[in-house]
C-alpha positions, 0 to 999 in steps of 0.5 A, a space after each residue: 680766708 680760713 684762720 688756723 691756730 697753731 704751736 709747736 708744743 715746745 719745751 723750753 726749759 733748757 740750758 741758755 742756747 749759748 750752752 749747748 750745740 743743739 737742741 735738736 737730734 742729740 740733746 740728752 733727754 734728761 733735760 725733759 722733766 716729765 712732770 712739766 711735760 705732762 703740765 705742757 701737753 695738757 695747757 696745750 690741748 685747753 688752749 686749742 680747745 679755747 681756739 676753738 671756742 673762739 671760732 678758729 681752726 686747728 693745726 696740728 704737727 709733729 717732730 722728733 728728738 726736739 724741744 721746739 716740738 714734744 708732739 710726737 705723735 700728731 695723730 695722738 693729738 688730732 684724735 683728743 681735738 677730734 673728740 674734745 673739739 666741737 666745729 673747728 676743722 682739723 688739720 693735720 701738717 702732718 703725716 710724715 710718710 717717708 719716716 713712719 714707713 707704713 702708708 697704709 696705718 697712716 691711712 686708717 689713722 686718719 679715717 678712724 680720726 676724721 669718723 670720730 671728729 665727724 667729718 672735720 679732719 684736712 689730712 696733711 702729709 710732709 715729706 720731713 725735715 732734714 734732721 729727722 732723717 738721722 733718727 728716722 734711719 731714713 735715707 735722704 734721696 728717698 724721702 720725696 718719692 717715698 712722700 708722693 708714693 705714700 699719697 697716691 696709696 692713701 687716696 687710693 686706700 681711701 676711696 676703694 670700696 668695693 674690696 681688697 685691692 694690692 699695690 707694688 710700688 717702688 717703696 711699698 709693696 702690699 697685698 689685700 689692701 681693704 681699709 677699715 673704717 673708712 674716713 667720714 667724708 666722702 670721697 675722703 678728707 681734704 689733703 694737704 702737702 708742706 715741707 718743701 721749697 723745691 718748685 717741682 714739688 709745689 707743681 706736683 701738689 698743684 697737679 694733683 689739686 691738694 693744698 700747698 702750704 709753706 711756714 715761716 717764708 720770707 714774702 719773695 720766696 711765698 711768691 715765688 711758691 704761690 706763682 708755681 702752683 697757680 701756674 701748675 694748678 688742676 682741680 682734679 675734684 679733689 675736696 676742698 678744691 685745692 687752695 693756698 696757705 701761708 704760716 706767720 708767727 702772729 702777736 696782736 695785742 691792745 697796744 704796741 708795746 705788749 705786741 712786740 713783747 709776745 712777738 719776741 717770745 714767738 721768735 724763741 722758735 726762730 732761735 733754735 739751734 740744729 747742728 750744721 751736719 744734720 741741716 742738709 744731709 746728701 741727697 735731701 736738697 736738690 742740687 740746684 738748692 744746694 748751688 744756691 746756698 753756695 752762692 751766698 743767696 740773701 736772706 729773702 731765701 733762706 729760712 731759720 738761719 738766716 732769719 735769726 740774724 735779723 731784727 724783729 722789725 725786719 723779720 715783721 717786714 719780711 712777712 714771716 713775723 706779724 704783730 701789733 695792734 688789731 688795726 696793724 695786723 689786718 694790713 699786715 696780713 693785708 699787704 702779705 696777700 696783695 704781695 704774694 698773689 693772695 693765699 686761701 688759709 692762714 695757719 698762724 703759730 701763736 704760741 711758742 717758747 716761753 710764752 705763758 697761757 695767759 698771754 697765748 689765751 689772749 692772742 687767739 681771743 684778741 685775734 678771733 675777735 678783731 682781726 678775722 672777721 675783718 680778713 675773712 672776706 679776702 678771696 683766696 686762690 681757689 675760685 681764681 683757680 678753678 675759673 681758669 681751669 674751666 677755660 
């Protein structure tokens, strides 16, 4: 198993959440304070530096209009990682194809990234969340095909060597496509895809061999993902062989006490507010999602809404918040493997909301030193897969 570090890169010196209807889409930007801006990117960046000093992996991502995340450019960030860092992989979840509108820049960007960073770049696409459709100026329908269409161009660009080459889709339509540079890794770096609950979508990343993630999932619904991609999986010699990985907000400290005090300043990220128009614009959700949540489907099922209204003990035992000491994380982490079939990466959000520096210094260093090594030897869902492949 592969450990990731992760945070959103959030602002949260705003007004009480109680004070304002949202803090996503139409919060004025004059809460954001460029000067503490500046100071956040900067502590962000060391403390992936320090993860990767520490000998864990690293994941990057990107939203727009929102305090939960000020890293709006991913790539921005992926490229300083991938000249600052020295061995961790970089992860990229990623690349949102359906908002940016030119697979192609996508393409080149990640190439020239993973030729600075030798080799070390895992290029993850997303379809987006529902409220970036409003500042995307995307339509909502449209997001998934436009996210599968956009992949498939990508490999393609990626792999295509011996010339220029043109493409007519149904959203994207070019002529004399000839990418340079092309990526360090050869056929090209490992792909990823998250940003869905919709089984078809899981099956469709399981058909073509790429990573599934989910974030922040409660175990009943990671299972049900994780089943759906087993049941679905071909290699398809893809590099990196395909593979599973589940995101956790994680606190590990010396003592209970000091865990469950990080642990609550990680659930700010749960707390974030988004107006209830821009949670499901028509034509994003499936049908049968949408019939679901009028059903009233419990908690298990839901996401941050939901989750926000539970305590943090029942947050811990749905599996999406882990903390404690070392010894109570490993068999956290343990018995979420055992219930959700077993998973390849665990990409683990360690810093978020008022979570100071040296308080997050210690989480990635306490966990790098006592928890993964003891976790590492899980065996994931790769090999399994590729066996029955084979047969």
């Amino acid at each position: 198993m592969r450990a990731w570090y992760f945070t959103e890169f959030p602002y949260p010196y705003l007004p009480p959440f109680e004070e304002v209807p949202s803090i996503r889409v139409n919060l004025a930007s004059k809460h954001f304070d460029p000067r503490i801006g500046a100071d956040l990117y900067n502590r962000y960046l060391d403390e992936h530096m320090i993860a990767d000093e520490a000998g864990l992996d690293l994941m990057v991502n990107e939203h727009h209009q929102t305090a939960t995340c000020i890293n709006a450019c991913a790539p921005l960030s992926l490229a300083i990682l991938a000249r600052q860092t020295k061995n961790a992989r970089l992860l990229i979840l990623g690349n949102p194809i359906a908002n940016r509108g030119d697979p192609i820049r996508i393409a080149e960007e990640m190439a020239m990234i993973d030729c600075i960073s030798r080799g070390r770049v895992e290029a993850g696409f997303v379809r987006g969340v529902p409220y970036e459709t409003f500042a995307a100026n995307t339509i909502p329908s449209q997001t998934l095909g436009r996210l599968w269409e956009g992949v498939d161009l990508i490999v393609k660009a990626w792999t295509t060597t011996e010339g220029p080459f043109n493409f007519e889709g149904q959203y994207t339509h070019k002529r004399a496509i000839n990418l340079w540079p092309r990526p360090y890794q050869t056929p090209h770096p490992p792909v990823w895809v998250t940003g869905s609950s919709d089984v078809g979508s899981v099956r469709t990343a399981a058909g073509k061999g790429y990573v599934f993630a989910t974030f922040l999932q409660p175990w009943q619904k990671v299972r049900e993902l994780f089943d759906a991609y087993r049941g679905a999986f071909k290699p398809n010699g893809q590099p990196g062989g395909g593979g599973l990985a589940f995101m956790p907000l994680l606190y590990v400290a010396n003592n209970e006490a000091e865990a469950e005090a990080g642990a609550r300043e990680l659930t700010w990220y749960l707390k974030a507010k988004v107006e209830p128009q821009f949670r499901n614009p028509p034509g994003y959700a499936p049908v049968s999602a949408n019939v679901a949540g009028l059903r009233g489907a419990d908690v298990r099922s839901r996401t941050n809404d939901s989750l926000r209204q539970v305590t943090l003990e029942q947050q811990r035992d749905l599996g999406v918040v882990m903390y404690g000491t070392p010894d109570q994380v490993v068999k956290q982490i343990e018995i979420e493997f055992e219930r959700v079939g077993g998973f390849d990466h665990l990409i683990m959000m360690m810093q978020a909301g008022f979570l100071d520096h040296k308080s997050t210094v210690s989480n990635i260093q306490l966990f790098a030193r006592e928890v993964y090594p003891r976790i590492k030897h899980l065996t994931g869902t790769r090999e399994k897969l590729g066996l029955q492949a084979a047969e």
